[in-house]
N, C-alpha and C positions, 0 to 999 in steps of 0.2 A: 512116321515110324512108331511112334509114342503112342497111336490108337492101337496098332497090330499088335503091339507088346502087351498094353493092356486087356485086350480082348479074351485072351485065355485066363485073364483071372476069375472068368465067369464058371469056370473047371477045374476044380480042385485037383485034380490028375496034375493040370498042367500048372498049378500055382505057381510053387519053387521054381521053374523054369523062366517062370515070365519076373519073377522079382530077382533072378540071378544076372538075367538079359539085361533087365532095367538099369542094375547096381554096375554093370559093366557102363553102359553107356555113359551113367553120368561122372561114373570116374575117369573115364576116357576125355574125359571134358576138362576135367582139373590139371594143371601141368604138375610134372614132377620136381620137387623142390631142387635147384639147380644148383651145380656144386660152385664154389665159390676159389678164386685162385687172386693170389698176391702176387703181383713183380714188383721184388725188392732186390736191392744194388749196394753194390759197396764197393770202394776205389782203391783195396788193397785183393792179393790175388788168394784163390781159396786155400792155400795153404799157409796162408796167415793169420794171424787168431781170430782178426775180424771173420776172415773168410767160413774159420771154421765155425766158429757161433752162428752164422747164417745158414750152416752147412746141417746143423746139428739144429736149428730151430726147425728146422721145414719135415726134417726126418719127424722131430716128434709132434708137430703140427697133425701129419697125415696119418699118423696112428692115433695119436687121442680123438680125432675126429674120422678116423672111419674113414679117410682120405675125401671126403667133408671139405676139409679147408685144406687146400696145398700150397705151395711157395713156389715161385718160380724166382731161380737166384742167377743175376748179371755178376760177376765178380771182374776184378782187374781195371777197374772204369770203361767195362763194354759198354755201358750207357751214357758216355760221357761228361757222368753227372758226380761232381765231388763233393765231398761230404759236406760244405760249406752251402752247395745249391741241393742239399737232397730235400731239405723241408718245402721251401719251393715249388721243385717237380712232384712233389706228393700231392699239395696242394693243387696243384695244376692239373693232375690225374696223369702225369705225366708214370710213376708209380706209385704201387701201394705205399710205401715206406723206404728201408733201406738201413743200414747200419754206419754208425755216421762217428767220425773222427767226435768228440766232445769240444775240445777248441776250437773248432773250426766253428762252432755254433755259438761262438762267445757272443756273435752280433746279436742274435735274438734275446737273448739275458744273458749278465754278465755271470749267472750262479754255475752256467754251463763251463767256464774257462775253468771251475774251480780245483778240480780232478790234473789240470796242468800249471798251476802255481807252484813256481820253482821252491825245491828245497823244505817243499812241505811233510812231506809223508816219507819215511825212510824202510818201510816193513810191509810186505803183503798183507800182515796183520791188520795196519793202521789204516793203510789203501781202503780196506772193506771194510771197516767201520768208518771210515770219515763218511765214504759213498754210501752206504746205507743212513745215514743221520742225511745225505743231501737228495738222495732220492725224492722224497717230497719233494721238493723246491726243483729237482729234473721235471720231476712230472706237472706239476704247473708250469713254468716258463713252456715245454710241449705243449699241453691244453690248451695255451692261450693262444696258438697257432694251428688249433686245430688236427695234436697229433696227438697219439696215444702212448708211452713209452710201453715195452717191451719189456728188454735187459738191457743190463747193465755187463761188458766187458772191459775187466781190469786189466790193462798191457805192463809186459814188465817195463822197468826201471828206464826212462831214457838217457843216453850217453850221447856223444862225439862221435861219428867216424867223419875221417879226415883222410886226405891224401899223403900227409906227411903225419909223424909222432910229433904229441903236445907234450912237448916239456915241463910249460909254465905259464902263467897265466901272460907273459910277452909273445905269446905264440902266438894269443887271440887274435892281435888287428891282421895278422897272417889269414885271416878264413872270410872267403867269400861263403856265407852260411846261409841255407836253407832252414826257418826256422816252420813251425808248426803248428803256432797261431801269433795272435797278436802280442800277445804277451811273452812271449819267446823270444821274439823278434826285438820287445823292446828292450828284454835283459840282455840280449846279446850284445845289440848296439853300444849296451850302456857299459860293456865288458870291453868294449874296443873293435867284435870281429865287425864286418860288413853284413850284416844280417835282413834275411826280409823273410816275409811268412809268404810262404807257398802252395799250392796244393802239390799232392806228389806229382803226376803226370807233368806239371809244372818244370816242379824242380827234379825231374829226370831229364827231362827234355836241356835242361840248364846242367845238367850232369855233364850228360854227352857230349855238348856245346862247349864243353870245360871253362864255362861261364862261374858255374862254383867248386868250389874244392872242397868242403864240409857239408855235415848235415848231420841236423838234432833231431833224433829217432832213435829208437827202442834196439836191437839185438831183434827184436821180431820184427821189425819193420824192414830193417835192414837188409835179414837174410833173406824175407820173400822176395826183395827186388835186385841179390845178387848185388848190394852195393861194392863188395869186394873188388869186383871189376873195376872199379876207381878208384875207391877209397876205401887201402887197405889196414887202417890202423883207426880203435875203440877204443874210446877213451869212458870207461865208466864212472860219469859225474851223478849219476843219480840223482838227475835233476828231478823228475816226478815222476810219477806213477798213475799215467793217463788213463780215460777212458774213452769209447766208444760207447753209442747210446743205440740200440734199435727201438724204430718205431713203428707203428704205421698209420695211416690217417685215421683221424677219429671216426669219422664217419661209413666207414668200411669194416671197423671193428663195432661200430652200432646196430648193420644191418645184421648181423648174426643175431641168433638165436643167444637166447642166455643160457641154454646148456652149451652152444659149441664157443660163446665166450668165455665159459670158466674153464674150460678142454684147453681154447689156446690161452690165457693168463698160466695155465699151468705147465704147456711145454715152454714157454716162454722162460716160468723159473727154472725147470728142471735143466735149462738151457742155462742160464745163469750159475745155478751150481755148478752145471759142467764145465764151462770158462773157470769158473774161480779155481777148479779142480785141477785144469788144465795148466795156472798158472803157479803151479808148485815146482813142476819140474824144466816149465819153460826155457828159463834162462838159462840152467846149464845143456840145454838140448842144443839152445841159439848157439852159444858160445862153442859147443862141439861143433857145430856146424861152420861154425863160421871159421875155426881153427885151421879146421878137414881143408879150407877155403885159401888160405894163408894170411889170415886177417890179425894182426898183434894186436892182442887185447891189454889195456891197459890197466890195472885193477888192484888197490887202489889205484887214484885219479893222483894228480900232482896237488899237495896243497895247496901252494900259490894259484892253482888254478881254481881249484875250489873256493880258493879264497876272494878270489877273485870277482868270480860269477855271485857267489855270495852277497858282496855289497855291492854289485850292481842290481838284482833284483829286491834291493829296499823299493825305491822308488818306483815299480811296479807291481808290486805288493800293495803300497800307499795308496796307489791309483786304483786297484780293484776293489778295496774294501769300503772305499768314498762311493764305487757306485752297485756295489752286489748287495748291499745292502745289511742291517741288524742280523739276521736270519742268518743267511750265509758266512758271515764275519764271526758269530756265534761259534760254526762249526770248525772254521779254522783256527782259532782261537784254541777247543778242544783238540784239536790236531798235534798245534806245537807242543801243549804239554804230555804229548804222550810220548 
């Protein structure tokens, strides 16, 4: 074909025709740069703040990039992968990433539990500055597993709900309690209730079963999964002001181009503004909701209960900062005197 083409170059008449033919043929040969798509997951359902952050990444993903890079999002543990096995199945190529509980990751480094250490942070205010000084240190312990972080979403405040109203901290050994990572579990225990860290599917499945009668979660955690249906009374201890981490594998956000890498680092923060943005009016959305629901809110907490939980998470305090290390010990440190 490549001699027929060139043959009329020998007639200027027919030049441009044959150099138009040519330029066809060998771009026809080149493939067309191929669009790129994520499955990312998370174990709360999409009207949850995790859900929404994931919901709200992929929208601005497909427009900074020209729908370039899209998201394809599992929510509710359609995949049933929890936030404790999301780095894992990423690694695994199982998914791109996923948005992922923070404590549940304490196993990978302990810096990740940090964002869930009782009793630390009391203000939305403090929540996002502790988490921006600890950012760093998210994003290494990821790297060093081969992920990339994303954002960062801040949940409100976690509380009690219970089957029966907590009066006082004698309430405690009363609760078969779902806790949220390891460190939950150990304050709990050390509080009196019966406590064990779960994933949610888990501890719904333990719900139903009426295996447990409590569970340490947010007012947002709460009302996505209808805990009302069980356990109808909140008790707000303002134990912490957790996170969720998204990420996705490193090497998946390599193959990109560096202009459609700095497209998604960018819906990523403007994803992160939104969450923090989101989390102004959160709580008393939850709390309406949950009213609408017939759920007694408890607020303030009982002292004695407070007081309670209080000096049982010394001793789990002790234990994290023996092993999270200078660095992160640092930020908590700035934490409490705020």
């Amino acid at each position: 074909m490549l001699p027929d083409l060139l043959l009329p170059m020998r007639f200027p008449a027919k030049r441009i025709h044959a150099i138009l033919a040519l330029t066809a043929l060998l771009l026809s040969a080149v493939p067309a740069a191929a669009q790129v798509s994520w499955r990312m997951t998370t174990e709360y359902p999409q009207n949850n703040i995790s859900g929404i952050g994931l919901t709200t990444f992929a929208e601005r993903v497909a427009t900074r990039t020209n729908g370039f890079v899209t998201v394809a999002n599992a929510f509710d543990n359609e995949l049933k992968i929890n936030s404790g096995a999301m780095p894992r199945a990423a690694t695994d190529g199982r998914i791109a990433g996923g948005d992922a509980f923070a404590g549940a990751l304490s196993g990978l480094d302990p810096v990740l539990a940090l964002s869930t250490l009782p009793f630390l942070v009391q203000s939305v205010d403090v929540a996002r500055a502790t988490n921006l000084r600890a950012r760093p240190l998210y994003e290494k312990a990821l790297a060093a597993r081969g992920l990339k972080l994303l954002y960062v979403t801040i949940w409100p405040a976690t509380g009690l709900w219970s089957e029966h109203a907590l009066a006082n901290a004698d309430d405690l050994p009363k609760l078969n309690l779902r806790a949220y990572d390891a460190n939950s579990s150990e304050v709990m225990r050390a509080a009196g209730a019966n406590a064990q860290f779960l994933p949610m599917d888990a501890a719904l499945a333990g719900l139903r079963e009426h295996r447990l009668n409590a569970f340490l979660t947010s007012g947002d955690g709460g009302a996505g999964r209808k805990l009302w249906d069980f356990l109808p009374y909140f008790t707000a201890i303002n134990y912490a002001m957790p996170v969720s981490i998204a990420f996705v594998r490193s090497d998946a956000f390599a193959e990109l181009s560096e202009p459609m890498q700095r497209e998604v680092l960018a819906a990523a923060a403007e994803t992160e503004q939104s969450q923090f943005a989101l989390l102004a009016h959160r709580t008393a959305e939850n709390y309406a909701r949950m009213r609408d629901n017939g759920v007694r809110i408890a607020e303030p907490a009982p002292a004695s209960l407070i007081a309670a939980l209080q000096s049982a998470a010394t001793s789990a305090l002790s234990t994290w900062e023996a092993q999270a290390g200078a660095d992160a010990t640092a930020i908590v440190e700035w934490a409490r005197q705020q």
